[in-house]
C-alpha positions in Angstrom: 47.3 88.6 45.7 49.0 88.3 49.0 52.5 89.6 47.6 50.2 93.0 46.4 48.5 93.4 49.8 52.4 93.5 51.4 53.6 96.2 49.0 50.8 99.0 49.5 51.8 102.4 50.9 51.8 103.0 54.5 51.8 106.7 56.4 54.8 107.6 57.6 54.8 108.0 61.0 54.9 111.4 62.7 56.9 112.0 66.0 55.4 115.1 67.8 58.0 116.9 70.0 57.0 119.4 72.7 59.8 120.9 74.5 58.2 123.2 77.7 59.7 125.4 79.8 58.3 125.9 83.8 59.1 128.3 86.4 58.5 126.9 89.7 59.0 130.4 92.2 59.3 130.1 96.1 61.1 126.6 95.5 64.1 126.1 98.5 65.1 122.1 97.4 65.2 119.8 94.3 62.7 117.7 96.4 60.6 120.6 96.7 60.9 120.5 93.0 60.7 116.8 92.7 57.1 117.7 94.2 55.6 119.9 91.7 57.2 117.9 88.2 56.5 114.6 89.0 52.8 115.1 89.6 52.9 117.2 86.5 54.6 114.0 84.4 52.4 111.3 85.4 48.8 113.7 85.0 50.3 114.4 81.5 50.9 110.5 80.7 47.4 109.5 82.6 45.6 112.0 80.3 47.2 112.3 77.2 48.8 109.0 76.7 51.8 110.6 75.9 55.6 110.3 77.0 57.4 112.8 79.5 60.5 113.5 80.9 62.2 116.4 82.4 65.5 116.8 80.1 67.3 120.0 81.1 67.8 122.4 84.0 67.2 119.6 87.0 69.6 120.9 89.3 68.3 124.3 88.8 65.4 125.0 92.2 63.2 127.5 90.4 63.2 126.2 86.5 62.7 122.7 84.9 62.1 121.9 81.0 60.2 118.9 80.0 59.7 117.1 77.1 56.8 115.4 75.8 56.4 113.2 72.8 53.6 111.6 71.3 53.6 109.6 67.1 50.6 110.0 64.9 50.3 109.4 61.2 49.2 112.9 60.8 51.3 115.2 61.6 48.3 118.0 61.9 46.8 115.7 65.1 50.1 115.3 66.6 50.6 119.0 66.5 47.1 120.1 67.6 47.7 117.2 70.7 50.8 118.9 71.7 49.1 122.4 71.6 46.4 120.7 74.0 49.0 119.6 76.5 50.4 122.9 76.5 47.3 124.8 77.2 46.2 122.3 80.0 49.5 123.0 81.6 49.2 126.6 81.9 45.5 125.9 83.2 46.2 123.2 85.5 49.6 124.3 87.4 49.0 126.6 90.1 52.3 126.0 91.5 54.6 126.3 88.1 54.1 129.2 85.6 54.4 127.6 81.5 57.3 130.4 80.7 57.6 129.2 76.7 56.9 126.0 74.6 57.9 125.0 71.2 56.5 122.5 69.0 58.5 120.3 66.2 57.6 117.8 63.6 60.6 114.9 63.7 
């Protein structure tokens, strides 16, 4: 009995990618910068539970690209999760205008 309950079929695991692009205008430093993403990246963790990080363009004053992650076993909630963090980003961020986002199924 045991030996059947350790060979039933298990849900792949979905990873969710979201790759977003920001432009940050009137931006003179990278601490400036610093300023607007970092709030952005712990509000996204606190309220989605998901994992961020800014991955390209961080020496660049008026752009930064983040990338936010999140597993499911179904691929169709990690994707409509991902859409929801997008959206909230355009509506929250007063200071940083969501230029483009993409989302990908790994």
């Amino acid at each position: 009995m045991l030996f059947a309950i350790c060979h039933l079929p298990f849900a792949m695991p979905t990873i969710g990618l979201l790759t977003i692009e920001l432009y940050v205008p009137g931006i003179t430093s990278l601490k400036e910068k610093r300023g607007v993403v970092k709030p952005l990246v712990a509000r996204l963790h606190k309220e989605f539970n998901v994992s961020v990080a800014e991955v390209d363009d961080q020496d660049q004053l008026g752009h930064a690209v983040l990338a936010v992650a999140c597993v499911s076993a179904d691929p169709a909630c990690a994707h409509s999760l991902l859409t929801h963090v997008a959206e909230s980003i355009a509506a929250w961020r007063l200071d940083a205008e969501l230029i483009d986002y993409r989302i990908e199924m790994l």
